[in-house]
Rosetta silent file (secondary structure, phi, psi, omega in degrees, C-alpha in Angstrom):
SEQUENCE: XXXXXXXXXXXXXXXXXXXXXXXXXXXXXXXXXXXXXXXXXXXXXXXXXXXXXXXXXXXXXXXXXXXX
SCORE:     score description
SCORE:     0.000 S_00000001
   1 L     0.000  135.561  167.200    4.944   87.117   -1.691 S_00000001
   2 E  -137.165  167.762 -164.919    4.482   84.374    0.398 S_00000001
   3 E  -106.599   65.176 -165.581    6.232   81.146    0.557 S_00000001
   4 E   -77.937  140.293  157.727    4.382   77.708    1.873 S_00000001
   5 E  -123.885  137.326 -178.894    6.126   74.490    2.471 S_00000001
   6 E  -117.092   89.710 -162.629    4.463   71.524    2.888 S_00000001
   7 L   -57.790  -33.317  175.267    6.594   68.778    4.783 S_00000001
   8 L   -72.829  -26.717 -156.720    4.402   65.733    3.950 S_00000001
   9 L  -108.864  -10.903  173.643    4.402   65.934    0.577 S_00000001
  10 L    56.608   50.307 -172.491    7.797   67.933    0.293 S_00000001
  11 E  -125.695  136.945  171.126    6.634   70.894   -1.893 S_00000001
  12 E  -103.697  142.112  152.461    6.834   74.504   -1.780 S_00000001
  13 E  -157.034  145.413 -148.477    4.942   76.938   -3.195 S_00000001
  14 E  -113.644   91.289  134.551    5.851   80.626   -3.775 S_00000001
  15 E   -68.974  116.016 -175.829    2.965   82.964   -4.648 S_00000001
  16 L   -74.976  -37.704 -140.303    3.904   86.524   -6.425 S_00000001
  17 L  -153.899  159.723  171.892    0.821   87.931   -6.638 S_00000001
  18 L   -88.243   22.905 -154.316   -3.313   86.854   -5.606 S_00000001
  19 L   -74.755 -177.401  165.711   -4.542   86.984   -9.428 S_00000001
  20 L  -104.496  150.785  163.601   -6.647   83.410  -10.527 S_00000001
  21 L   -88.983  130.702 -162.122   -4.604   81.447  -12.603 S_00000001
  22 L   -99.729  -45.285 -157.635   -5.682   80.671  -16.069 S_00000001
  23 E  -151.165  143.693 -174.219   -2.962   78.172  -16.990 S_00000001
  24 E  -117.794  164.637  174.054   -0.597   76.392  -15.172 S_00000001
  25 E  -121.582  137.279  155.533    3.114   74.925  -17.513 S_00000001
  26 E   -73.690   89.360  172.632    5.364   72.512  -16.416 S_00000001
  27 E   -51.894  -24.861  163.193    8.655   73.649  -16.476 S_00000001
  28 E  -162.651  145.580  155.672   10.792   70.729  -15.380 S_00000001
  29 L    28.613  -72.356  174.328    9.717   67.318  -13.626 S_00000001
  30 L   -86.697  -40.570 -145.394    9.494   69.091  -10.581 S_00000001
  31 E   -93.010  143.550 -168.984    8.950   72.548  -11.364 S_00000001
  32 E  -134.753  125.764  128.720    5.276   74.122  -11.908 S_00000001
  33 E  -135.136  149.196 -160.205    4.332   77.470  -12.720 S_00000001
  34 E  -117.447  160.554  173.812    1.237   79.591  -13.084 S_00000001
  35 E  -153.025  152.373 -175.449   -0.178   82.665  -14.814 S_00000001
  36 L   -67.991  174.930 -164.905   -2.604   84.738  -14.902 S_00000001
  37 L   -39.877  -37.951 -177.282   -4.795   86.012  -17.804 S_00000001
  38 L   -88.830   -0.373 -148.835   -2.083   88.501  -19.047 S_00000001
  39 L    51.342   38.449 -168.897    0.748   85.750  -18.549 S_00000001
  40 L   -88.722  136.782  162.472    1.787   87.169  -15.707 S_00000001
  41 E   -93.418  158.731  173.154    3.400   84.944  -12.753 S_00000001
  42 E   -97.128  -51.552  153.661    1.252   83.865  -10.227 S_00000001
  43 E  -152.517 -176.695  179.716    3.178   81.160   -8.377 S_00000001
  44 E  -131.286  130.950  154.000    5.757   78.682   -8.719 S_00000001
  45 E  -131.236  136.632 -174.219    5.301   75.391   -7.201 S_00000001
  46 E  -103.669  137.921  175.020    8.737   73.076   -6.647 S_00000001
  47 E  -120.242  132.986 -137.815    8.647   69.338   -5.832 S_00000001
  48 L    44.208   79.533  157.304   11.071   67.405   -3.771 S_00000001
  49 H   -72.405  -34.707  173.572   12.207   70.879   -2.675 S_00000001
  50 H   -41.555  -32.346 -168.596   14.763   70.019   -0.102 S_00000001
  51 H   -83.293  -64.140 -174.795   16.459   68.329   -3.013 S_00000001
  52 H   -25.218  -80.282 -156.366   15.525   70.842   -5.767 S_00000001
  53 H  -138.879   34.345  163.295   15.857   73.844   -3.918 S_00000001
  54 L    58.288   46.427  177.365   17.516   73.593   -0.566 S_00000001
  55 H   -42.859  -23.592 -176.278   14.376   74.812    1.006 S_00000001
  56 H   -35.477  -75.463  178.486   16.118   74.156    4.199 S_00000001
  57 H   -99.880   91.383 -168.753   17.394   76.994    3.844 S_00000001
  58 L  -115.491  143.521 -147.108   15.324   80.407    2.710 S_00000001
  59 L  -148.914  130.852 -167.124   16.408   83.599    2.939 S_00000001
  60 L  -129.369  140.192  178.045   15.073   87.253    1.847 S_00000001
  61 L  -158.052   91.529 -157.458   17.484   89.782    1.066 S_00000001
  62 L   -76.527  128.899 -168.007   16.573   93.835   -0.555 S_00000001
  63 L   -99.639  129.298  167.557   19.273   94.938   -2.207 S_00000001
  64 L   -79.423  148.873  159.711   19.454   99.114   -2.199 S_00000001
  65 L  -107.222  150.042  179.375   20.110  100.663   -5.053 S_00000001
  66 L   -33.211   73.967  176.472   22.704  101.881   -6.568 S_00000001
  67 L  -100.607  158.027 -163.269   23.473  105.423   -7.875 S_00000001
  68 L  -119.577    0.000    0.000   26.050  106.441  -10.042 S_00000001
């Protein structure tokens, strides 16, 4: 996964995966995302992200799991 932000234009976008992108839907205003052939995602891209989605501040965090 990687994450780009782009400070002029004040957009991020998060790629999952390298597939081509067949279609992309708008999901809110801001909010973009695309998928591949199978409808799979491919990325998300967010607009005004500072506002949106506190871009400021990104953070990765793997949770172990749990056995019971």
């Amino acid at each position: 996964m990687k994450i780009r932000y782009f400070a002029d234009t004040d957009t991020a976008l998060i790629e999952f995966s390298n597939e081509s992108i067949l279609e992309t839907k708008e999901i809110s205003e801001s909010l973009y995302i695309d998928l591949d052939r199978k409808g799979n995602l491919v990325s998300m891209t967010i607009e005004h992200a500072k506002e949106k989605a506190n871009i400021s501040e990104v953070s990765y965090l793997q949770m172990e799991q749990i056995v019971a």
